[in-house]
N, C-alpha and C positions, 0 to 999 in steps of 0.2 A: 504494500500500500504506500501512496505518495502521501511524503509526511506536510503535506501541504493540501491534501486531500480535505472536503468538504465534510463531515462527518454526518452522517442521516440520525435524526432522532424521529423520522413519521411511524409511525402505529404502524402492526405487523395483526394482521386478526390471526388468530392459533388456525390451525387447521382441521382443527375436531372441536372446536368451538360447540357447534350445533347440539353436537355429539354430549358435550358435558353441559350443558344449560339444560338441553331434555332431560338427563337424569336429575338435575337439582330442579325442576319443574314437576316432574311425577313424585319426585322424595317430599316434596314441599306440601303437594294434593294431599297426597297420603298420609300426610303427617297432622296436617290438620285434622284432616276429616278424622282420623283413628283417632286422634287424640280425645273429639267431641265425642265420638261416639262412647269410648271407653268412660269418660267423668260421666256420662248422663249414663252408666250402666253399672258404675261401681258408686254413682249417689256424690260425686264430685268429692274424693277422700282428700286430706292432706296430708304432707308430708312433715314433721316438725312437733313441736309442743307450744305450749299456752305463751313461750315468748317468740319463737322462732317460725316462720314459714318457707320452705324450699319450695317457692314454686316451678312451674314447671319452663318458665321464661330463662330459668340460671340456667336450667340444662343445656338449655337450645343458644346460649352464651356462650357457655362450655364447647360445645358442637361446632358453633362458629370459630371459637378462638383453633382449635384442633385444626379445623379447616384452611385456618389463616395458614398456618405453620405446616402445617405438609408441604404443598410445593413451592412453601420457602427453605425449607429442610431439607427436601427430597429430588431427584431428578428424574426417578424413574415415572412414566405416564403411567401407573397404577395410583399413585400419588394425587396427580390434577382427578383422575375419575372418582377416589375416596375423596377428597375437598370437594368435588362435585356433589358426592351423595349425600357426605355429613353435612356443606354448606344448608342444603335442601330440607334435611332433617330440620338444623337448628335455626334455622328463620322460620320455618313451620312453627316449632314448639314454640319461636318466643313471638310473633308474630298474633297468633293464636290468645293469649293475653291482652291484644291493642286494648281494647274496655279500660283496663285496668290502668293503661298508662295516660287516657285521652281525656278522665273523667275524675273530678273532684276527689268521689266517694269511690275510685278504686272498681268499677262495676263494671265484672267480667261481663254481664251481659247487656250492655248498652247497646241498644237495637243498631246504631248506623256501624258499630263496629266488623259485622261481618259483612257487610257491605265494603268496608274498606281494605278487608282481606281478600273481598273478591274480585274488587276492583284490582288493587295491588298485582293477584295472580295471571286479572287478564292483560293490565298494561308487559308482565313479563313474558305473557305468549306472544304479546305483537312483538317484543325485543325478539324471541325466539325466531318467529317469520321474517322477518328481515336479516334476523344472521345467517338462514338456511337460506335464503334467495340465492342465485345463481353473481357471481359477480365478476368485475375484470380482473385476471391477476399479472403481476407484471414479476420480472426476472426474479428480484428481493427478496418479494413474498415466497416466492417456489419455494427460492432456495431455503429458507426457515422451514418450511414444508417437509422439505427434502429431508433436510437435515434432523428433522424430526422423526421423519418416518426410520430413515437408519437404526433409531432404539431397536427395531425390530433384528434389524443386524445381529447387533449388539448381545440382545437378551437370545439370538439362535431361534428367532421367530419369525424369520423373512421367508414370504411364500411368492410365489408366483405371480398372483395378482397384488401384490404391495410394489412389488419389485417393478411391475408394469405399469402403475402407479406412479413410482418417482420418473421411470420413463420418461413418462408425460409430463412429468413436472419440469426434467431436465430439457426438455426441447422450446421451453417457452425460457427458459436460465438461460441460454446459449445466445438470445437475444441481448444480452445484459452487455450497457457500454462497460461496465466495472472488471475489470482484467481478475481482481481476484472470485466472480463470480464466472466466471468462465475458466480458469484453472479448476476449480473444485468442481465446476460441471466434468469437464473433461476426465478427471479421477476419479471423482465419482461413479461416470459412464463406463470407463474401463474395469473396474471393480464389479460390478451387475452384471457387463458381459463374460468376466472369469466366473460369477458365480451362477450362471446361470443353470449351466446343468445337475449341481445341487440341489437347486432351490425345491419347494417340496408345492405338492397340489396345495391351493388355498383352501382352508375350512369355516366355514360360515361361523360366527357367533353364538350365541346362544339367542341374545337378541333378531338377527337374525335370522336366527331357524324358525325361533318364534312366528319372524312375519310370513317367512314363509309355509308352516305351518298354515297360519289361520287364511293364504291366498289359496291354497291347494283345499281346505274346506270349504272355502267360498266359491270357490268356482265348480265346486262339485254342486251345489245348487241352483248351479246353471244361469243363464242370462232370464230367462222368462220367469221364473219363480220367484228369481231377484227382482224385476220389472214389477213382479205382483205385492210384491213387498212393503214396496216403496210406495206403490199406488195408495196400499192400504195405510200404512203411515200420514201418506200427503192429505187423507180424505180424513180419518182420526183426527189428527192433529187441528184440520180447519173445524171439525164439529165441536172440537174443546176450544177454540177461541173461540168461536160463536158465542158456544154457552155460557162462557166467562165473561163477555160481556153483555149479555144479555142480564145475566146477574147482576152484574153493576151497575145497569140504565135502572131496573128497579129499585122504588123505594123501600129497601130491605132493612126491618127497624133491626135484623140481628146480624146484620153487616158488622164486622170487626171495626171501631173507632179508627183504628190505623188507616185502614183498608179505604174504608170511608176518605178518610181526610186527602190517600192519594188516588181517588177513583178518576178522576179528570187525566192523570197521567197515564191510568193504568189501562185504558178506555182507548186511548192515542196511541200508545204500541201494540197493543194486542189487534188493534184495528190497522196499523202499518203492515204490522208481520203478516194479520189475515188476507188484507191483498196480493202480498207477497206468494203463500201461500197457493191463493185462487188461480192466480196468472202461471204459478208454477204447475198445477191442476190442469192450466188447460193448454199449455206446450207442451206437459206432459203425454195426454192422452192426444193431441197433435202431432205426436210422434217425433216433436224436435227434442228431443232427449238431452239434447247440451244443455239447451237454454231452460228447460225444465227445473234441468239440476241446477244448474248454474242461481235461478232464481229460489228456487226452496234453500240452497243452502245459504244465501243471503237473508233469508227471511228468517230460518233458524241463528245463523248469527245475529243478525241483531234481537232475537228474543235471547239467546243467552249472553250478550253483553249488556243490553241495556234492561231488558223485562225482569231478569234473573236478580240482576246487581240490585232490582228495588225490592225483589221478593225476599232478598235475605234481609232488605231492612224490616219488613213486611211484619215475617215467619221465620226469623231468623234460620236455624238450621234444618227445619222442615221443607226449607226450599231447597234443599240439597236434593232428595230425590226427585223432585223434576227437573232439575240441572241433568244430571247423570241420566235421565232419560233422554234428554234433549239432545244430550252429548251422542250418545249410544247411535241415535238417530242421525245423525249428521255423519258420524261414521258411514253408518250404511250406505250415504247419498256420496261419499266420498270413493268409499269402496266401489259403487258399479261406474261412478266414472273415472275411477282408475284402471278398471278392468276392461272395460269395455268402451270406453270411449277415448280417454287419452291416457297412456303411464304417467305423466304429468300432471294429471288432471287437479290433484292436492295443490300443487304449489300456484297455480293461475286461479284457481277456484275462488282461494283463501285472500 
């Protein structure tokens, strides 16, 4: 390097980015929701005596700090994926407490609080979709890429498809003006071509298998049974907004107070979505199948960003099962147009 050389400090995104925010995204869901569920089944116990209380916010402190210090400690990428899952864990558990931290009298159950966990979670899924987007990468990046994937070397866990991998990385490096990213390409390249006959079949994850797993059960239920599926979903789903605002135009003296006070709001999305819905209903059985999906899973999004986020203010955690319905359902509209309509289909959809 020229010791007159400009020195780069711009941002490098990791290369499994995506990879570790999903799992501190699913550890975070989980962690919540199990945690409610568990105090509303064990009668909300404590931990501590008549002066002391451990709540369950230190834990998730503790979890955090852990998290902090692995891959500042450690190099090995088992390292970032355990800071991945424990970060996930302990903003869950301590997250899970907001009430307590927003409010005068300490009160785990202050209605707009799981609202601001649920908020919280969705603004983290839009980081997640914009990290997983597709993007430009230029020589720098690769080479960090690269040079990461080599762990795999390293730990004697380079397979065929990783190796084919940095391939690719290395032919967008070799554009690089920087002389010393083009030596290390160069070494690099030669080193993958001696070990090529080595290198071993790739083996899917566990993760992985997983998804392939549940593609090979799905598609054994074929495109038409899934078509019918979906139908009955789209048709369900507009009979329960109906009803649910049908129930709200009436003067119901045993209308929940709450419910009451936000019926004007609640009257306005349910009634967005149901159009949403209807239109999706009738490109549907129109046979434009893109735009079907494409509309119902817009309509389902915005019921579970915006309709969702008021019902936990609502119903606090009783809104969770119609979330995870909702959720469950969107899968499936995600699922047949990934199948059958574009492999893509998730990331434009979304």
């Amino acid at each position: 390097m020229s010791s007159n050389q400009k020195k780069i400090r711009s941002a490098v995104r990791h290369d499994r980015s995506e990879h570790y925010l999903l799992i501190s995204l699913v550890a975070f869901a989980v962690t919540v929701i199990f945690t409610r569920i568990f105090l509303q089944l064990t009668g909300f116990p404590q931990i501590g005596n008549s002066v002391l209380h451990i709540a369950h916010a230190l834990w998730g402190g503790l979890l955090l700090f852990i998290a902090v210090l692995l891959p500042l400690t450690l190099a090995n990428r088992w390292a970032i994926q355990a800071s991945a899952l424990l970060g996930g864990i302990g903003i869950g558990l301590f997250i899970d407490e907001l009430g307590k931290f927003i409010t005068q009298t300490n009160d785990y159950f202050f209605p707009p609080s799981l609202s601001i966990i649920y908020g919280f979670f969705l603004l983290t899924v839009l980081v997640y979709l914009f990290i997983r987007r597709p993007h430009q990468e230029n020589p720098r990046q690769v080479m960090y890429h690269v040079l990461d994937g080599l762990q795999d070397a390293l730990d004697g866990n380079l397979d065929q498809n990783e190796a084919a991998r940095i391939e690719a990385q290395l032919a967008i490096a070799r554009k690089s003006y920087q002389m010393e990213i083009r030596y290390l390409t160069e070494a690099i390249s030669s080193y993958l071509e001696q070990e090529k006959g080595y290198l071993v079949a790739a083996k899917p994850g566990v993760w992985k298998r997983i998804i392939m797993r549940v593609d090979e059960l799905g598609k054994c239920l074929g495109r038409h049974r899934h078509r019918i599926i979906i139908s009955v979903i789209l048709i369900f789903w507009l009979i329960f907004l109906v009803g649910f605002i049908l129930v709200l135009l009436q003067e119901n003296q045993n209308l929940d107070i709450q419910v009451a006070n936000w019926k004007i709001p609640l009257i306005v999305i349910q009634a967005l979505t149901g159009v949403l819905i209807i239109l999706s209903i009738i490109a549907w059985f129109s046979d434009k199948e893109e735009l079907g999906l494409r509309l119902s899973v817009t309509g389902f999004l915005l019921s579970l960003v915006a309709l969702q986020t008021l019902y936990f203010y609502l119903s606090q955690f009783s809104a969770l099962t119609a979330t995870l319905i909702e959720f469950s359902f969107l899968l499936i509209l995600l699922a047949y147009g990934r199948w059958y309509i574009d492999r893509d289909y998730v990331d434009y959809a979304v």
